[in-house]
LOTIFI-447803 format. One record per residue (C-alpha): x, y, z. Coordinates in steps of 0.5 Angstrom, whole numbers, padded with zeros to 4 digits, always signed. Layout:
N
XYZ ...
This chain:
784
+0237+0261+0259 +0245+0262+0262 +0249+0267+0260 +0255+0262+0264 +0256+0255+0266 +0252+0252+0270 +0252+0244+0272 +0244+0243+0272 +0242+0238+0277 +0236+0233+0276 +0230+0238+0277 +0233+0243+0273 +0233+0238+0267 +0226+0235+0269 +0224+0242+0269 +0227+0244+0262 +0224+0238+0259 +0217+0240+0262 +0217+0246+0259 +0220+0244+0252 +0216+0238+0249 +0218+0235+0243 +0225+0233+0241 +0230+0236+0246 +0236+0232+0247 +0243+0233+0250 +0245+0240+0244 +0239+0242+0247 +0240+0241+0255 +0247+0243+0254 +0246+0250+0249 +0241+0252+0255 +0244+0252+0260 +0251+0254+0256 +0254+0247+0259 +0262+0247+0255 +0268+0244+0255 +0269+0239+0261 +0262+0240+0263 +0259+0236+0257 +0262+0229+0260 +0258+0231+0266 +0252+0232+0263 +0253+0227+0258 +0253+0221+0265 +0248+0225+0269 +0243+0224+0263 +0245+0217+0263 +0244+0216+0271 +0238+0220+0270 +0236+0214+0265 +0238+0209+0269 +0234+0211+0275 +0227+0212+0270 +0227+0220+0271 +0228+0220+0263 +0227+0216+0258 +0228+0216+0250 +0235+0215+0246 +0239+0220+0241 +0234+0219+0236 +0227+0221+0239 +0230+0226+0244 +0230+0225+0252 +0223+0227+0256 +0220+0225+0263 +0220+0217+0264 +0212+0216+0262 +0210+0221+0257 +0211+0221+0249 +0214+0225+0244 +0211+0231+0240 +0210+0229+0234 +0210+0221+0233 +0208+0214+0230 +0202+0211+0232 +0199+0204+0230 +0191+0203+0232 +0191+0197+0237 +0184+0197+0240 +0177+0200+0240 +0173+0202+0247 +0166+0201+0248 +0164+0209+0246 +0167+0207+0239 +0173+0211+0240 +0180+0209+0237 +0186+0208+0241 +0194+0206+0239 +0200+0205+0241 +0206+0209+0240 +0211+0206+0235 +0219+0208+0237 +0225+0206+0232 +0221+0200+0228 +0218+0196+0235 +0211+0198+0238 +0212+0200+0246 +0208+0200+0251 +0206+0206+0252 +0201+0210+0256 +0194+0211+0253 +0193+0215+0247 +0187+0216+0245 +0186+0218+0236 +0182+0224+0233 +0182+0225+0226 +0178+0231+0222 +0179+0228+0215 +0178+0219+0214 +0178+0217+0220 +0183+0211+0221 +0181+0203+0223 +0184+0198+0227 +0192+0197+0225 +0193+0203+0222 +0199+0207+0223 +0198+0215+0223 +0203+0220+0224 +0200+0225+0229 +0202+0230+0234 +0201+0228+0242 +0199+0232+0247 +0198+0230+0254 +0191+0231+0257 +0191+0228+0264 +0196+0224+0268 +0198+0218+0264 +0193+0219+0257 +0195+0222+0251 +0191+0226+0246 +0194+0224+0238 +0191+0229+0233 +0193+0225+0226 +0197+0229+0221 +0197+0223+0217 +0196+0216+0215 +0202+0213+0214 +0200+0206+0213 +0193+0203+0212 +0191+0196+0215 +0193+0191+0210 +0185+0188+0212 +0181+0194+0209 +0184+0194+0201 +0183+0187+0197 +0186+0187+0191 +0184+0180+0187 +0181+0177+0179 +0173+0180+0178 +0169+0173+0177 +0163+0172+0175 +0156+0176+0172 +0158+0183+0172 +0150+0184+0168 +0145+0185+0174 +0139+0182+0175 +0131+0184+0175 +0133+0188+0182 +0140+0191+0179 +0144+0187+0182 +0150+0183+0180 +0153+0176+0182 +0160+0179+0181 +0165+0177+0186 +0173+0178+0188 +0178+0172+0188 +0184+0176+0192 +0190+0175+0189 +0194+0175+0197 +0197+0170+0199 +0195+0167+0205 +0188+0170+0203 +0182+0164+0204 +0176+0167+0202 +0172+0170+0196 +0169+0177+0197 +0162+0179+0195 +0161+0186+0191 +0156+0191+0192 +0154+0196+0188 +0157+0196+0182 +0163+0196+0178 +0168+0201+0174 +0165+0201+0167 +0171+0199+0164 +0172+0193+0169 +0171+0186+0165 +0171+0179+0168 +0176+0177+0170 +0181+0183+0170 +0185+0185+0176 +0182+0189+0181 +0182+0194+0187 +0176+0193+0192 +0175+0197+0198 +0172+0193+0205 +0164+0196+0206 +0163+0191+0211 +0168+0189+0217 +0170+0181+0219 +0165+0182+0225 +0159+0185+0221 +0160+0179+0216 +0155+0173+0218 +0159+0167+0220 +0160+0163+0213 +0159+0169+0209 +0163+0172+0206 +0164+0180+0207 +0162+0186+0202 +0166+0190+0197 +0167+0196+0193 +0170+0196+0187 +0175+0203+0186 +0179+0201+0180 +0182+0197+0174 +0188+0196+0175 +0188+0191+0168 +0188+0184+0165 +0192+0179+0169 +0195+0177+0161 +0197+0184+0160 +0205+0184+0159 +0205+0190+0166 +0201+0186+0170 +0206+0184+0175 +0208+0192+0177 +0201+0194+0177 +0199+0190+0182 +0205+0192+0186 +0203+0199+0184 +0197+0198+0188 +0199+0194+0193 +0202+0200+0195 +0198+0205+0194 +0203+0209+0190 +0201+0214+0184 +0202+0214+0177 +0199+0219+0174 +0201+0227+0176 +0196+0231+0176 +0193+0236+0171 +0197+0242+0175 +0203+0239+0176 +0204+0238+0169 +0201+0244+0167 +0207+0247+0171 +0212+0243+0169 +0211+0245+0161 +0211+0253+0163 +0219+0252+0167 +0223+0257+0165 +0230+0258+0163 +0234+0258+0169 +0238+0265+0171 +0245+0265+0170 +0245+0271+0176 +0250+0268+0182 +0253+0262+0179 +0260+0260+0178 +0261+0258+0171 +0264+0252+0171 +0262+0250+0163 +0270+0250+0162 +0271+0244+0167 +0271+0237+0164 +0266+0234+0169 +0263+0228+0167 +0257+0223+0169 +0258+0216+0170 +0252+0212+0171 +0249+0204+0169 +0249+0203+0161 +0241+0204+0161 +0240+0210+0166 +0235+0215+0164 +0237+0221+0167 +0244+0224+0170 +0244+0228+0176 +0251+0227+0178 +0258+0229+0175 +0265+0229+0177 +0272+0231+0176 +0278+0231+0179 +0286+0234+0178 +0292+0234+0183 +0293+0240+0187 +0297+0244+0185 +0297+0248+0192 +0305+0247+0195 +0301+0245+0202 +0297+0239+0199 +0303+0236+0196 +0300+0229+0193 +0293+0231+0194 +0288+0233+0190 +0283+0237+0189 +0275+0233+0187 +0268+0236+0184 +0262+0233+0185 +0257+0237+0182 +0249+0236+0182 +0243+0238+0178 +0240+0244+0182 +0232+0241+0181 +0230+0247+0187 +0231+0252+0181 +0225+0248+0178 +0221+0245+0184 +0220+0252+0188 +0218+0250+0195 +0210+0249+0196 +0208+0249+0189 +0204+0243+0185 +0211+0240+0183 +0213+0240+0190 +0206+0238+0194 +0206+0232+0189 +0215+0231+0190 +0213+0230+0198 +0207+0226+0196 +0211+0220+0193 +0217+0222+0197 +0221+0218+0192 +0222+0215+0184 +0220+0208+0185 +0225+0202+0180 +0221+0196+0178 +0223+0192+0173 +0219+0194+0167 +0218+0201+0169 +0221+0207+0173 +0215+0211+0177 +0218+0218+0178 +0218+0223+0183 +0217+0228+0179 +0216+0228+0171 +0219+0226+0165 +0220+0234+0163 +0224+0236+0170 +0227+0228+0171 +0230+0227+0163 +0230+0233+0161 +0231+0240+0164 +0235+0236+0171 +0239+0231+0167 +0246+0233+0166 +0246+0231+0158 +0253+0232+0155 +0254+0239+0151 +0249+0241+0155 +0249+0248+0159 +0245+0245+0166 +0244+0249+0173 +0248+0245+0179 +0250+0245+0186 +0258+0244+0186 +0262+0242+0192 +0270+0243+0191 +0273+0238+0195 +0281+0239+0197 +0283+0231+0199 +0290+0230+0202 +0296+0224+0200 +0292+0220+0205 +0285+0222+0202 +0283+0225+0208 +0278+0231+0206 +0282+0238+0208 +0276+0243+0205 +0270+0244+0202 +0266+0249+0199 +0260+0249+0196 +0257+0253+0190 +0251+0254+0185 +0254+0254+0179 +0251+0252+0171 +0256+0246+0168 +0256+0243+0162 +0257+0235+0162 +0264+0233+0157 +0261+0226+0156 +0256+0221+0159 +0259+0215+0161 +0257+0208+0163 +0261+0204+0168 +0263+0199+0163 +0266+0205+0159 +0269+0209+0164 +0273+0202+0167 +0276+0201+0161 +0279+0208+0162 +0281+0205+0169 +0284+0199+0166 +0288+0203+0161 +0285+0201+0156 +0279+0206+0153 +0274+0204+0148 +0271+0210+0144 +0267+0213+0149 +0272+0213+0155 +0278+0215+0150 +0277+0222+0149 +0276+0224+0156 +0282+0218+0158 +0287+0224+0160 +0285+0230+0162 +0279+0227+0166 +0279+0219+0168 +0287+0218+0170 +0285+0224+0175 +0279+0222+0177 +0283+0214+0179 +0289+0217+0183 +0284+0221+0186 +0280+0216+0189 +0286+0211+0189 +0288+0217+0196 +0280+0217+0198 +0281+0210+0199 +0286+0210+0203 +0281+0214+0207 +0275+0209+0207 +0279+0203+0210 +0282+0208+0216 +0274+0208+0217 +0273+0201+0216 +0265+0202+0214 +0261+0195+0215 +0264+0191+0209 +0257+0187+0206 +0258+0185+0199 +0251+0183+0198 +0251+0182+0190 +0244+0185+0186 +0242+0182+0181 +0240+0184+0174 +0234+0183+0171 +0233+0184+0164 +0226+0184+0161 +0222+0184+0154 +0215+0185+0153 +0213+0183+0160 +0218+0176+0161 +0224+0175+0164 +0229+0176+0158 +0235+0175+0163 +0237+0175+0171 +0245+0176+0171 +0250+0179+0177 +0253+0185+0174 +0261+0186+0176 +0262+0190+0181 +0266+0195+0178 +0272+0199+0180 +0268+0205+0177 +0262+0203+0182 +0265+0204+0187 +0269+0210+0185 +0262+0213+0185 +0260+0211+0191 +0266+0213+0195 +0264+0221+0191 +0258+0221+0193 +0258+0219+0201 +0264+0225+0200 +0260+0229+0199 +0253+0228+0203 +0258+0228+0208 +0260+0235+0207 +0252+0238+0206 +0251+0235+0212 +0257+0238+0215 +0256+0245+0213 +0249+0245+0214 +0251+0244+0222 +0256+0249+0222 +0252+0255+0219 +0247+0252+0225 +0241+0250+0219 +0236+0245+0220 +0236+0239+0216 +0234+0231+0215 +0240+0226+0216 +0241+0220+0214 +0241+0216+0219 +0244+0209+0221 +0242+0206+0228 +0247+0201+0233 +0245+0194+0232 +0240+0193+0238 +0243+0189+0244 +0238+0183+0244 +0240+0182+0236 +0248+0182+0237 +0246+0178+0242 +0242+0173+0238 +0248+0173+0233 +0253+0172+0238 +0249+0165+0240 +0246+0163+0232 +0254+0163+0231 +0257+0159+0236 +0255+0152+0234 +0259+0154+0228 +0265+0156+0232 +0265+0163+0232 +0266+0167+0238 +0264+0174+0239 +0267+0179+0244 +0260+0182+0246 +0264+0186+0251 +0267+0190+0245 +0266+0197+0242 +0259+0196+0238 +0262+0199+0231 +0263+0196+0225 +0270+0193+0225 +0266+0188+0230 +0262+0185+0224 +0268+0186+0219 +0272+0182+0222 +0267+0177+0224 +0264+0177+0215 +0271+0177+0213 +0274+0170+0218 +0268+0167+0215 +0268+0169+0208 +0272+0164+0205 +0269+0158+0210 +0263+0154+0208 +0260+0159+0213 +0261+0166+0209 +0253+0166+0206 +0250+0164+0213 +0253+0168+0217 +0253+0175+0212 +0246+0173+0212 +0245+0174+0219 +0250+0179+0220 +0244+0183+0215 +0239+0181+0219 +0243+0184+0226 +0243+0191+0223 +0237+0197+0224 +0233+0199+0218 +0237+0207+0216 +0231+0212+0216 +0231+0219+0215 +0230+0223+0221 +0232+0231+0223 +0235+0229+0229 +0242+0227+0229 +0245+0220+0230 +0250+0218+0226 +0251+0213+0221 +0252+0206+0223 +0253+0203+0217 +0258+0208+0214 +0261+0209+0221 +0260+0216+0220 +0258+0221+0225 +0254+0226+0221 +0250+0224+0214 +0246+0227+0209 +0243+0226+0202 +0245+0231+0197 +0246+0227+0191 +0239+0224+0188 +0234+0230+0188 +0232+0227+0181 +0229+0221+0185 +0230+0224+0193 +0225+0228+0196 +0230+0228+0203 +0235+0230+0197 +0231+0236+0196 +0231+0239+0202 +0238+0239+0203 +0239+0242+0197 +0234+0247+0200 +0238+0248+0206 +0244+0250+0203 +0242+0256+0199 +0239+0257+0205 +0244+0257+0210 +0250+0259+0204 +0245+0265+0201 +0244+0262+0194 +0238+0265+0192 +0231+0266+0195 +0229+0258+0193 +0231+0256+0199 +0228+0252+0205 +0222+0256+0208 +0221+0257+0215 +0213+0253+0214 +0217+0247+0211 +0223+0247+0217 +0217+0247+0222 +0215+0240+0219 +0221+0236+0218 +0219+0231+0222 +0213+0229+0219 +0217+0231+0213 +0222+0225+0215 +0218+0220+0218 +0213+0221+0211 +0219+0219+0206 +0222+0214+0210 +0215+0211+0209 +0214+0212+0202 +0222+0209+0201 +0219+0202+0205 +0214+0203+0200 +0218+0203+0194 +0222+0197+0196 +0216+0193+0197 +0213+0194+0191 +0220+0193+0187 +0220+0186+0191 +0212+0185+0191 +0213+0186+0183 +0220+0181+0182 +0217+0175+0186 +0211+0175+0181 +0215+0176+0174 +0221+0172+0177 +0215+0166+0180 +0213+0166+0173 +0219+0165+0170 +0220+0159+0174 +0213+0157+0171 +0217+0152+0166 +0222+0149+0171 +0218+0145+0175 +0220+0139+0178 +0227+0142+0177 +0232+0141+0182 +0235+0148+0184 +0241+0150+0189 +0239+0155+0195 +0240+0158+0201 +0235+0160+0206 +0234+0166+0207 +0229+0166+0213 +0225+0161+0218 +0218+0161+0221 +0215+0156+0226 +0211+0154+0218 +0217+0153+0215 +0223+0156+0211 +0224+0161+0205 +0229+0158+0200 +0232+0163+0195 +0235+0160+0188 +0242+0160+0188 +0242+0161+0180 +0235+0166+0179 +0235+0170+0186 +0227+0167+0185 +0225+0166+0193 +0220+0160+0194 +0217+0157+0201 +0217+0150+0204 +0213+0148+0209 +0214+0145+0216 +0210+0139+0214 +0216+0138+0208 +0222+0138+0212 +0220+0130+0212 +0217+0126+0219 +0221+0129+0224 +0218+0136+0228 +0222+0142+0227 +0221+0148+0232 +0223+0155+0231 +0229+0157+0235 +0229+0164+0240 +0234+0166+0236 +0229+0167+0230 +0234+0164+0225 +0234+0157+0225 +0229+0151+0227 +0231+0144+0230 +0229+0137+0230 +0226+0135+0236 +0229+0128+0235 +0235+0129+0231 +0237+0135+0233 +0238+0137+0226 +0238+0144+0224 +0236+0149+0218 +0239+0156+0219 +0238+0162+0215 +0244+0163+0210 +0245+0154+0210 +0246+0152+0204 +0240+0147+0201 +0238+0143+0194 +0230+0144+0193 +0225+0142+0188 +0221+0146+0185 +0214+0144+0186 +0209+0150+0185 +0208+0156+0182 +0204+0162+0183 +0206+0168+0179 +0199+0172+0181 +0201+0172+0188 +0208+0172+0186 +0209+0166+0190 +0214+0159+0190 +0213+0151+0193 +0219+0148+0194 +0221+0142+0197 +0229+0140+0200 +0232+0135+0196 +0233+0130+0203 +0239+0127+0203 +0239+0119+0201 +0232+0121+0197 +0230+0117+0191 +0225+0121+0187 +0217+0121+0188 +0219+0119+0196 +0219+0125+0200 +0217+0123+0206 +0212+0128+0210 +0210+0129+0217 +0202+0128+0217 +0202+0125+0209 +0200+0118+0207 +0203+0113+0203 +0199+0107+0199 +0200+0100+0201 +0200+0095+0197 +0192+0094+0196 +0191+0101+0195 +0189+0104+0200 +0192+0109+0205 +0195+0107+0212 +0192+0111+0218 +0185+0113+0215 +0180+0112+0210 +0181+0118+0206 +0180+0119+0200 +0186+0117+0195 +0191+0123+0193 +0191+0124+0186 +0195+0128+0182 +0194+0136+0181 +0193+0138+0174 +0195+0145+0171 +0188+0146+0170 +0185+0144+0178 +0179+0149+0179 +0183+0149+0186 +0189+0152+0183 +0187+0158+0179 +0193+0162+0176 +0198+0157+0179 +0203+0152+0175 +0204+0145+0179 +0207+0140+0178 +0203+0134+0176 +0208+0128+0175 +0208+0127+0183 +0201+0122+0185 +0201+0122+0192 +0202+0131+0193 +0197+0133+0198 +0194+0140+0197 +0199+0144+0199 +0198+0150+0204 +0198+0157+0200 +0204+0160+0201 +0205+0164+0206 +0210+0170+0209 +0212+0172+0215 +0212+0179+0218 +0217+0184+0215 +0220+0178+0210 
């Protein structure tokens, strides 16, 4: 546009945006009117003034565009039906629904329903209305698929109709559903099953209940795998590849060795958890020997090269971004791609030639990165070793596997990180120390629930790896190639603000008037980490932070506190992995298998669809967790548990168990005679008489009153202080008197529920407590 500089004015951005719809954010306005050196200061507060003034609207991540339109490509959730039927939607920007001008849907394929989000392309028609064109659904409304036990006759009557209905397994589910037609032929009563909706709420008569399609069997809920197929459902996820994804993966042919650097003579090795299935990363690391970097070393980080298999476009590739990532259960792993390509070609076994993507780091005295450079290599891995065996070398005490590589690879290797530390405390990244428990299983059933030791050679790894996604990052904007990022937001004011008042009765004052970086919140993690406050206000630091999505567009990461971020080292169990890899042979000119144009053109479909598929994998392994762990806890009923709360709703507190990790609910009514109210803060809930407070992160005893592995839910109570047991005393429940009846009414008289209630089908429940009214089915709170 500009041969020279050029200070643009108001209009001539206006104008600039205008005319480029789409992404255009502050690179793009300066590149266009060549704006350099002093002069990006000048732009960077024109488009802050600009924003102020409601001229421009949008962030770093969405791009700037004219005050009232949209972007081009874009989230929308259906909201509402007009009286000709049509659907119209909201646009959802960063995780929050925005009031946004009307956008009305059109879909070729399956039409979307109410509270479906769609990626879709947006065009402005006329002033203020939006046309959205669905590329896809990303999220389907909860209300249109009913997962539930088959009950009932499956043999038709004289009409060829059955009497069969579903009994949904969701939580807050209060209705059976009626069957159409028939069934799959392998369905038997009582199985788990996968219904469609055939009739909406409002075509259903009142006191009706409404009409199903049964698709699919997912099995018999006595089944060891019960609990992960249930959450494979829930979540739409595949299993099975199809017949040309397999037919593929077993035609791959040897990789060529035209172009690599061979590298069979460097000692990498892979690190990894004691069960891992497949290695797609190794290192390796020994002083540099260049008098320029005296003390410094040199580290290679190599990882599978999975693009020499997985050609762009092909079934393996189509299917790869179908499911956008490898899925951990806690039975199973459901891959991105299969066994052959996973465990196989891409695994980097030990003695085994294997293609890989390297990249030689030069690291100086103080851990800071001097150079790097990437290359396509063939490696052949010199051990396999798990993060207990690799520490023993650490600890200078190496057991048979560490012992042959303890000299030439892990010394090196520990010094190496030893300097790359140094480096990381200078950059403080947002210190959580959230330990993952470990769920051990066999044949279906918990075996064990312990927290690995957080190792030394765990974070040796880590600290590699984010060396390295930060260097494909790097060269990939300095060879000016497209990419998807990695990205971590700034926590939103109003949710530091929040934290600054959920943590001032407790003491704590937080500078609001400080730099928003991570060092803020570590400073605040580590003044409370040894007080009786450390777990609550972790909790609510954690709750503060923005969710990290995949996106073209770069905004930093926050959490590392760093300012460009990419995923280079999972391409096994990463879609997003595999586009940079893409993008590097690409840019570096590695071979003809790099990122096609037609894939550079949908990047942000490509990003907004894996960031789905990755809430959707951590979904399921929740969804699958609470149920095998709630019926672990089938046979500890009656126990009291030391918790934490973990969440807290106007309908009571989630609670999680110190020991297991389990999470139960107690309802509002539990809490004892007092009414509690939830706090603006969203995370703590008061006493309107005493004042007492429940606060996310607190601790609290409870007891364990119900369980419901089907749903994957647990009742609890507080352990109120002073109570004997058998005499909690809650709002709204009645106590009987000495002529045994109930003060306030006539009601029937509360009677133990048994194991065996018809009411509680599926459930464990306490039955040495007379006087337990029905318990509410458990409930969950949005986003929980």
């Amino acid at each position: 546009m500009c041969s020279h500089s050029v200070r643009p004015g108001r209009q001539d951005i206006l104008d600039f945006i205008t005319q480029n719809p789409g992404k255009t954010g502050k690179r793009e306005i300066a590149k266009a009117f060549n704006v350099k050196g002093s002069d990006r200061i000048y732009l960077k507060q024109l488009l802050r003034e600009m924003t102020a003034e409601g001229l421009i609207e949008g962030n770093r991540s969405d791009g700037v565009r004219k005050a009232g339109t949209l972007p081009a490509v874009g989230v929308v959730e259906i909201t509402a039906r007009d009286e000709e039927g049509a659907l119209h939607g909201k646009i959802i920007l960063r995780g929050e629904l925005q009031n946004t001008p009307d956008i009305i849907i059109f879909s070729k394929r399956k039409q979307p329903v109410m509270g479906d989000q769609i990626l879709a392309r947006l065009n402005e028609t006329s002033p203020g209305v939006y046309r959205a064109d669905t590329i896809k659904v990303i999220t389907r409304a909860g209300s249109e698929k009913v997962i539930g036990i088959l009950k009932g006759s499956l043999e038709p009557d004289k009409k060829g109709k059955i009497s069969a209905y579903i009994e949904p397994i969701e939580r807050r589910a209060r209705h059976i559903f009626n069957i159409s037609g028939t069934v799959p032929d392998n369905c038997e009563e009582g199985d788990i099953v996968v219904a469609e909706k055939t009739s909406t709420v409002r075509s259903a008569q009142r006191h009706h209940p409404q009409q199903v399609k049964v698709i699919e069997r997912v099995g018999s809920p006595e089944a060891p795998d019960a609990f992960s197929l249930i959450a494979i459902a829930e979540q739409s996820i595949p299993i099975e590849f199809p017949d040309a994804v397999i037919q593929q993966s077993e035609t791959l042919s040897q990789f060529s060795m035209e172009g690599r650097q061979d590298l069979r003579e460097l000692p990498l090795i892979t690190i990894d958890p004691a069960d891992a299935r497949d290695h797609d990363d190794a290192v390796y690391a020994c002083p540099d020997d260049n008098p320029d970097n005296e003390g410094g070393y040199l580290v290679w980080v190599a990882i599978a090269d999975v693009a020499t298999y997985v050609p762009p476009e092909t079934p393996l590739d189509k299917e790869a971004l179908k499911r956008g990532n490898s899925v951990y259960l806690p039975d199973r792993v459901v891959p991105m791609l299969p066994e052959k390509i996973s465990n196989n070609l891409c695994s980097l076994r030990p003695d085994e030639e294997r293609p890989c993507l390297v990249v030689k780091m030069t690291i100086d005295k103080n851990g800071n990165r001097k150079t790097h450079k990437f290359s396509r290599a063939i490696m052949k891995s010199a051990a396999r070793l798990s993060y207990q065996q690799a520490q023993t070398g650490f600890d200078d005490q190496p057991d048979e596997a560490a012992a042959p590589v303890y000299e030439t690879v892990l010394k090196p290797l520990w010094a190496a990180y030893q300097l790359m530390t140094k480096a990381r405390e200078k950059r403080a990244p947002l210190d959580l120390d959230i330990p993952e428990r470990k769920i051990i299983m066999n044949n279906g059933r918990i075996e064990d629930i312990f927290t690995p030791q957080r190792l030394e050679a765990m974070r040796l790894i880590e600290e590699m790896m984010v060396s390295a996604n930060v260097c494909a990052a790097e060269t990939l904007e300095k060879h000016k190639t497209p990419l998807i990022y990695r990205v971590h937001n700034i926590p939103s004011e109003e949710k530091v603000y929040a934290l600054a008042g959920f943590v001032k009765p407790l003491g704590v004052v937080i500078d609001l008037g400080q730099p928003m970086i991570p060092r803020l919140f570590n400073r605040l993690l580590e003044g409370a980490r040894e007080t009786e406050y450390g777990f609550m206000i972790q909790e609510a630091v954690l709750r503060t932070q923005s969710q990290a999505v995949y996106d073209p567009e770069n905004i930093g990461h926050f959490g590392l506190n760093l300012s460009r971020y990419a995923h280079f080292t999972s391409p096994i169990r990463r879609y997003a992995d595999l586009i940079v890899h893409r993008a590097l042979i690409r840019a570096l000119k590695f071979g003809s298998d790099g990122l096609p144009d037609s894939q550079i053109e949908i990047l942000d479909e490509t990003a907004a669809h894996i960031s789905s598929t990755e809430r959707r994998a951590m979904l399921a392994e929740r969804s699958a967790k609470e149920r095998y762990l709630s019926a672990f806890m089938s046979t500890r009923i009656g126990n009291e548990f030391a918790g934490h709360i973990t969440g807290v709703t106007k309908s009571g507190l989630f609670i999680r168990l110190d020991d297991t990790g389990a999470e139960g609910f107690s309802p509002m009514s539990y809490l004892g005679r007092e009414r509690f109210f939830a706090n603006e803060d969203g995370m703590s809930l008061t006493g309107g008489t005493t004042g007492k407070t429940y606060r996310i992160g607190q601790a609290i005893s409870v007891r364990l009153l119900e369980t419901n592995p089907i749903a994957g839910g647990m009742l609890m109570e507080p352990v109120l202080e002073g109570e004997a047991e058998g005499t909690t005393q809650r709002r709204g429940s009645f106590r009987r008197n000495t002529q045994g009846k109930k003060q306030g009414g006539d009601k029937k008289e509360s009677r133990p529920i048994s194991k065996k209630s018809k009411s509680y089908k599926g459930r464990k429940k306490s039955s040495s407590r007379a006087g337990r009214r029905k318990a509410k089915k458990l409930e969950k709170p949005k986003g929980g």
